[in-house]
C-alpha positions in Angstrom: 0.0 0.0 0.0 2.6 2.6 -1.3 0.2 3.9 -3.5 -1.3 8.0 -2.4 -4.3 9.5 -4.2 -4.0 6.7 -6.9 -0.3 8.2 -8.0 2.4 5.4 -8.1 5.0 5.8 -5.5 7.8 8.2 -6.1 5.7 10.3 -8.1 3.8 13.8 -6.5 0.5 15.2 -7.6 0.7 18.5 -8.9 -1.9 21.0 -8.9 -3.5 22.9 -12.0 -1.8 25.9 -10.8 1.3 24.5 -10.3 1.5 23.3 -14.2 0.8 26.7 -15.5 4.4 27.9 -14.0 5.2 31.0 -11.9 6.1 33.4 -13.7 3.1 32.8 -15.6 0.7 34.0 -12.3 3.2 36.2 -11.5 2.8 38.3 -15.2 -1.0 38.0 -14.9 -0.2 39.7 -11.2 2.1 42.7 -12.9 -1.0 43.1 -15.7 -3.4 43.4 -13.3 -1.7 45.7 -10.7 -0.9 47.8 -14.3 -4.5 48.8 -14.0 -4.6 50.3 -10.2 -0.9 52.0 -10.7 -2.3 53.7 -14.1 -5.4 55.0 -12.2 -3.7 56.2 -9.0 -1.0 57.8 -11.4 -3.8 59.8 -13.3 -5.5 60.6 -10.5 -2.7 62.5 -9.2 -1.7 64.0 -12.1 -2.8 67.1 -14.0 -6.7 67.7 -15.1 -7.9 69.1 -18.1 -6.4 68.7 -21.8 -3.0 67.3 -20.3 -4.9 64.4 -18.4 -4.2 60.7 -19.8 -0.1 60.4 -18.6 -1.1 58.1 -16.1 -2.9 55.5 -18.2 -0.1 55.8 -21.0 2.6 55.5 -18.3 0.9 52.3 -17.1 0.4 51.2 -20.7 4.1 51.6 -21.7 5.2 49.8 -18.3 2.9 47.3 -19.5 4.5 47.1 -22.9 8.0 47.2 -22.3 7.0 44.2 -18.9 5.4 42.5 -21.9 8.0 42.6 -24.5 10.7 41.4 -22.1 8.5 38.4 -20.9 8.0 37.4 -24.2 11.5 37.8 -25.6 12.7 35.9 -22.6 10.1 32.7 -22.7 10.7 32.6 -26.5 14.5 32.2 -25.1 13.5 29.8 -23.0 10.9 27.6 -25.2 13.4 26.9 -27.8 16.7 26.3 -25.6 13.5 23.4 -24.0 12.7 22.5 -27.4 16.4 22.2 -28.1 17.6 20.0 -24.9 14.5 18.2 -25.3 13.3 19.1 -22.1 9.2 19.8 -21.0 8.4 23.0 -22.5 4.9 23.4 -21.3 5.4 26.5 -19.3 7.5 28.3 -21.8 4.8 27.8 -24.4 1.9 28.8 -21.9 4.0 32.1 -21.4 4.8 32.8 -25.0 0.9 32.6 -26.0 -0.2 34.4 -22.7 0.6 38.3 -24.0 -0.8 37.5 -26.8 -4.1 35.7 -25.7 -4.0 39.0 -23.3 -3.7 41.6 -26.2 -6.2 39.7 -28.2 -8.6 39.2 -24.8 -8.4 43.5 -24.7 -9.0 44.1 -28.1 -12.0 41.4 -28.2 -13.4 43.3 -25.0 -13.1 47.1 -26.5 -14.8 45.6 -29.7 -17.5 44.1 -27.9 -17.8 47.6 -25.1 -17.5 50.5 -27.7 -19.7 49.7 -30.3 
């Protein structure tokens, strides 16, 4: 009776939000907090004609954060693909910016029509 959970022994159960990797959550964490940052920065910035610096600050934060994790899982999925190692979680984090850009530009079809 080695057996847990009906895994064989030696082997441990991972969760579903262990598979999808950390520095996958922890990019979905930096996207989200994007939003409060860019609406405290424009709230204390100027009013009037010279309001929106927050929002594009948060948005080019939001780039460059973007561009980097990309650039850096792409690294990463093919040096996997190349030592023939899993590369579930550098895939999962090369589609995620772009499942997110599409996922915003969806939503603002859908809201300002």
């Amino acid at each position: 009776m080695n057996e847990t959970m009906g895994q064989a022994s030696g082997t441990v159960p991972t969760s579903w939000w262990r598979r999808f990797g950390r520095r996958n959550w922890l990019y979905l964490a930096f996207v989200i907090l994007l939003i409060p940052f860019g609406i405290a920065l424009e709230a204390s910035g100027p009013g009037g004609p010279d309001r929106g610096g927050g929002v594009a600050a948060a948005l080019m934060l939001g780039g460059i954060g973007t561009a980097l994790f990309f650039v850096v899982n792409a690294a990463l999925l093919i040096i996997a693909l190349v030592k023939k190692r899993p590369a579930g979680k550098p895939a999962i984090a090369c589609a995620l910016p772009i499942a997110i850009v599409l996922g915003m530009l969806l939503l603002e079809e859908l809201t300002v029509s």
